[in-house]
C-alpha positions as CSV (number, residue, x, y, z in Angstrom):
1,X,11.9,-67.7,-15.9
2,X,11.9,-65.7,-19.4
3,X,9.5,-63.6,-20.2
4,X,7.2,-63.5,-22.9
5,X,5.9,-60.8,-24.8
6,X,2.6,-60.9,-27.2
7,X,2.9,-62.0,-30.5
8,X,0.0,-59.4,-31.7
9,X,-0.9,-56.2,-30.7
10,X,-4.4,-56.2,-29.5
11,X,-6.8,-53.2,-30.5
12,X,-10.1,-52.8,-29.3
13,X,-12.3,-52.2,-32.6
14,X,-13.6,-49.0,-33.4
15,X,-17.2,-48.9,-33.4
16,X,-18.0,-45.6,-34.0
17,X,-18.8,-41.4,-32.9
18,X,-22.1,-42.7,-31.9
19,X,-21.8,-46.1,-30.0
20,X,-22.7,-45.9,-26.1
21,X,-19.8,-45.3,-23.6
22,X,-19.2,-47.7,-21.4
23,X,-20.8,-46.1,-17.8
24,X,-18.2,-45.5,-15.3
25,X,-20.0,-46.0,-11.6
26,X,-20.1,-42.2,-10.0
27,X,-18.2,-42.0,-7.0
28,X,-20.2,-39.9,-3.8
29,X,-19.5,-36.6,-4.3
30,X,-20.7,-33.7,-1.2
31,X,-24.1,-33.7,-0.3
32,X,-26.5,-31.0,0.4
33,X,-28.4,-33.4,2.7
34,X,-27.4,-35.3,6.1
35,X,-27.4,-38.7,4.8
36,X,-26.4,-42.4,6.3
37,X,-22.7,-42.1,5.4
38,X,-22.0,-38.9,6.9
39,X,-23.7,-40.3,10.4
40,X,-21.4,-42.9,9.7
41,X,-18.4,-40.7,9.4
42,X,-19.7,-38.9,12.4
43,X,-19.6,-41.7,14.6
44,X,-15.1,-42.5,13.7
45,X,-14.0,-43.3,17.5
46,X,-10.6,-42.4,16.4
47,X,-11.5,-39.0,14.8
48,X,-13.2,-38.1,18.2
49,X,-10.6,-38.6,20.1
50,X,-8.1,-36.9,18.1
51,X,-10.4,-33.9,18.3
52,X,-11.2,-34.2,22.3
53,X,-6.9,-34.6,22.6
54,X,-6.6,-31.1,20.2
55,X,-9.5,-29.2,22.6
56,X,-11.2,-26.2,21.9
57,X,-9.7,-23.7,19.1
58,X,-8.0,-20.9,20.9
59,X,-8.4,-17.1,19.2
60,X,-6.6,-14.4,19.4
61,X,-8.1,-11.4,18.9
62,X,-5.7,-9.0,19.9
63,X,-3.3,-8.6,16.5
64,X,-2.0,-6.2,15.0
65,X,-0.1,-6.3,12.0
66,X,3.8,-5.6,12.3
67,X,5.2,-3.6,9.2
68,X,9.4,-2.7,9.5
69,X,11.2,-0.9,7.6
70,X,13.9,-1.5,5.0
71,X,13.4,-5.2,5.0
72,X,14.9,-7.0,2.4
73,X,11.8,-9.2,1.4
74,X,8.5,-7.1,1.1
75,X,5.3,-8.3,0.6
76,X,3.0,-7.2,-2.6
77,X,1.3,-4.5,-0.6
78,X,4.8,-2.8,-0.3
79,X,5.9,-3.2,-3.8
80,X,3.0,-2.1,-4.7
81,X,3.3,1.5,-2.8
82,X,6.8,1.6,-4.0
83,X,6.1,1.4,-7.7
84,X,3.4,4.0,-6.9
85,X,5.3,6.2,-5.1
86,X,8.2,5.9,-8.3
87,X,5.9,6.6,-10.7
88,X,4.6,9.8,-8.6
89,X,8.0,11.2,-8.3
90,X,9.0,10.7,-12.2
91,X,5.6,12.5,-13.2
92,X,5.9,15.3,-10.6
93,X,9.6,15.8,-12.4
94,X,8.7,15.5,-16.0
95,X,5.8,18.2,-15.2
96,X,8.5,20.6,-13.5
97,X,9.4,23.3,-15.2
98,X,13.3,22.6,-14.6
99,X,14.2,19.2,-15.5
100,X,16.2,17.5,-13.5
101,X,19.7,16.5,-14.7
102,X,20.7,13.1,-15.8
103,X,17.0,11.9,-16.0
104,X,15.3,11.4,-19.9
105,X,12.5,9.6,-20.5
106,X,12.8,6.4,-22.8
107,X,11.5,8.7,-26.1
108,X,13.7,10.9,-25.6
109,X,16.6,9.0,-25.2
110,X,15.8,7.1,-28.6
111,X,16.0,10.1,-29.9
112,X,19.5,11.4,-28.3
113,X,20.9,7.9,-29.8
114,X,19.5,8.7,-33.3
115,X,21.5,12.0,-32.9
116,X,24.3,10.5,-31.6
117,X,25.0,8.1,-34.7
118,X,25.4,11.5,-36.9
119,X,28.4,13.4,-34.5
120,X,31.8,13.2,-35.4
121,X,33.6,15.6,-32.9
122,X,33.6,15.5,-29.1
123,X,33.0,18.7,-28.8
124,X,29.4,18.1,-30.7
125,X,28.7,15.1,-28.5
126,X,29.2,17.5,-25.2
127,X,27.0,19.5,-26.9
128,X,24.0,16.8,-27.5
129,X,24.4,15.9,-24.0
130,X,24.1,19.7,-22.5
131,X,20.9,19.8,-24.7
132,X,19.4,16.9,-23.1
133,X,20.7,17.7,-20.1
134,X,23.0,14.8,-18.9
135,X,26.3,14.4,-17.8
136,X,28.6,13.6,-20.9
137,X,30.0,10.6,-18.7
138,X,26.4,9.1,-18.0
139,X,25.6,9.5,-21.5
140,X,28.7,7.5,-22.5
141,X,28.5,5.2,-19.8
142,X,24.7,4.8,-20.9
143,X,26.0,4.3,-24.4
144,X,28.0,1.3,-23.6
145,X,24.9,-1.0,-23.3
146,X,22.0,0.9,-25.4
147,X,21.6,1.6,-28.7
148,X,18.9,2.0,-31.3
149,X,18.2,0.2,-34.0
150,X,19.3,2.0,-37.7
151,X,17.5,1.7,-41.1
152,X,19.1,2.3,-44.1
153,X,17.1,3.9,-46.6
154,X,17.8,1.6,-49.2
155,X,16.8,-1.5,-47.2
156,X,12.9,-0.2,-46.5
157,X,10.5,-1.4,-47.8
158,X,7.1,0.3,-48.5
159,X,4.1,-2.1,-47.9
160,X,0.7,-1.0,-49.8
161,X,-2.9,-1.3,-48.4
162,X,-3.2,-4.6,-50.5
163,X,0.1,-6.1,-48.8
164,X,2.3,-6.0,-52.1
165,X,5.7,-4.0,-51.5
C-alpha cells in the first residue's frame, strides 16, 4: 500500500478580471419576519424541556456595588481616579510657590543632566543639586540609570529647507 502522488500539478486556467464567479448558495441568515423555520425551531422538544428543567429567571434587585480598599487588583474605574488624583497633586506642587524637595519635572531634569556633564568638583555638583533642589544622594542615585543624550558640535549637521545638508 504505497502511495502515489500526481505526476502534474493541476491549475485551474485563468480566465480573466471579468469572467462570472462561480455563485456560492447563501446560507439563512436572521430574519426580520416569523417564518417556517423559526416555528420549526420553536417547536425542539428537547429545547423545551431544558428550559421548563432551568424555570423562571430569578432577579435580584437588591445590589449594591462592593468597593475595598487597598486591593491589590483594581478595576479601570480605580486606576483611572488614581492617575487623576497623581496628576492633581503634581500640578497643585508645580504651581506652589515652594517647591517641594526631591521632585523635578522631566524638562528640567534634562536640563540638570546637561549641567552635570560640565562639573568637575563635588563641591559644584552639591551645588547643581541645591539649585534644583534635590538631595545630592537622589541625584546620584538618579544618575546611575538616566542620562541625556550629547551632541558634539562637529557631528551636526544642518539640514536646509530643500533637504540638502
Amino acid at each position: 500500500a504505497t502511495r502515489s502522488l500526481p505526476k502534474r500539478v493541476t491549475t485551474t486556467p485563468w480566465s480573466g478580471a471579468r469572467a462570472p464567479r462561480p455563485v456560492d448558495p447563501l446560507k439563512e441568515a436572521a430574519s426580520e419576519t416569523k417564518n417556517d423555520v423559526i416555528d420549526q425551531d420553536s417547536r425542539d422538544p428537547q429545547f423545551l424541556s431544558k428550559l421548563n428543567q432551568l424555570g423562571p429567571v430569578r432577579v435580584d434587585h437588591h445590589m449594591q456595588t462592593i468597593r475595598t480598599v487597598g486591593t491589590t487588583t483594581s478595576g479601570p474605574a480605580e486606576l483611572a481616579n488614581q492617575m487623576f488624583n497623581s496628576r492633581s497633586r503634581s500640578e497643585n506642587e508645580a504651581a506652589a510657590q515652594n517647591p517641594t524637595q526631591n521632585r523635578i519635572h522631566a524638562s528640567q531634569l534634562s536640563r540638570l543632566f546637561d549641567e552635570r556633564k560640565s562639573i568637575r568638583t563635588r563641591r559644584e555638583m552639591e551645588f547643581l543639586a541645591a539649585r534644583y533642589g534635590l538631595d545630592l544622594e537622589k541625584l546620584d542615585a538618579i544618575a546611575e540609570f538616566l542620562s541625556t543624550p550629547s551632541v558634539h558640535d562637529n557631528s551636526a549637521v544642518q539640514i536646509g529647507k530643500d533637504g540638502e545638508e
